[in-house]
DOTIKOL-614319 format. One record per atom (N, C-alpha, C): x, y, z. Coordinates in steps of 0.02 Angstrom, whole numbers, plus 50000, padded with zeros to 5 digits. Example, Ala and Ser with C-alpha at 12.3 -4.5 7.8 and 13.67 -1.06 7.14 Angstrom:
506604971650390506154977550390506604983550390506424988850354506844994750357506455000250394
END
This chain:
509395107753188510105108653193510325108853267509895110653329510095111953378510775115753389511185112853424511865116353465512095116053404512305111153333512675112453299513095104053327512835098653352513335092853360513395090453300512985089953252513015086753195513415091053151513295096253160513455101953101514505101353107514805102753163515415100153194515675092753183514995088453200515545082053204515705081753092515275082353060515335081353015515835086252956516005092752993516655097052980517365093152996517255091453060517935086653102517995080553056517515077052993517545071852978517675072052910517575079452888517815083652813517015080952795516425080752804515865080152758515555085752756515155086052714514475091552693514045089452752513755095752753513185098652798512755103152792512115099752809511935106252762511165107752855510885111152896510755113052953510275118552938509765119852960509145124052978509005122253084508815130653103508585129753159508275134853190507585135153195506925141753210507395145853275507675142853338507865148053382508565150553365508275156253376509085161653364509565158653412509445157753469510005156453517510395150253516509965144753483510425138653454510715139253388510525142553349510795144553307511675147553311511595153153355512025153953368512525151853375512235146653450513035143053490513055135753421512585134153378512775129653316513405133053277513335139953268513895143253220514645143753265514355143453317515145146153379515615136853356514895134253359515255128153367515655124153305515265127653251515365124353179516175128053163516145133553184516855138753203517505136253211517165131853268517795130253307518075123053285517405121753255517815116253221518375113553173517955120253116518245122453060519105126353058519175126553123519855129053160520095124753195519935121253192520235114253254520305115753309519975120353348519945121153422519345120153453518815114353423518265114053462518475107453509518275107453575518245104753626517875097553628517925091853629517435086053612517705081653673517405076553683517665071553741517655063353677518565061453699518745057453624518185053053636518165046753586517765040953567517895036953611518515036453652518765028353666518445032953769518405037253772518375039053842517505038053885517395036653931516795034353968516275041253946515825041153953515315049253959515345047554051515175043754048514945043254134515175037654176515575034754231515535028354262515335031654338514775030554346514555031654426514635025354446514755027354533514775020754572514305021954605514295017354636513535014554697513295018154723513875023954743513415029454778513235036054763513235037354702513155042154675512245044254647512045050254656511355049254657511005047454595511415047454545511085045054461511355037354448511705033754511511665024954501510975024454558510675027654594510345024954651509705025354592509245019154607508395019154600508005025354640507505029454580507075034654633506645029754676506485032754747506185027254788505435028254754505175031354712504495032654683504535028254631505025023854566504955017054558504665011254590504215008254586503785002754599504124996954576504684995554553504854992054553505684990654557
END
């Protein structure tokens, strides 16, 4: 189940869910999250928006110089 992304996106989408998860502490923030869904105040970044556009100089577009190739 981890954080609960599945458990949320599939509340936000009106489906069943059904989630198991051994650590208490993901467990948790899974229920904070399944919460907030179920209330329409959970926080998401929409579908149509980037996750990431780095430019050239940013240190996660640069090659590690320890790549060989």
């Amino acid at each position: 189940m981890g954080v609960g992304s599945s458990g949320a996106a599939s509340i936000l989408a009106q489906r069943r869910f059904i989630g198991c998860e051994i650590e208490k502490k993901y467990y948790e923030v899974a229920i904070k999250r399944c919460r907030k869904a179920s209330l329409g105040n959970l926080e998401y970044r929409p579908l149509n928006k980037p996750i990431l556009i780095p430019n050239g100089n940013t240190t996660v577009a640069k090659k590690p110089s320890t790549f060989l190739f």
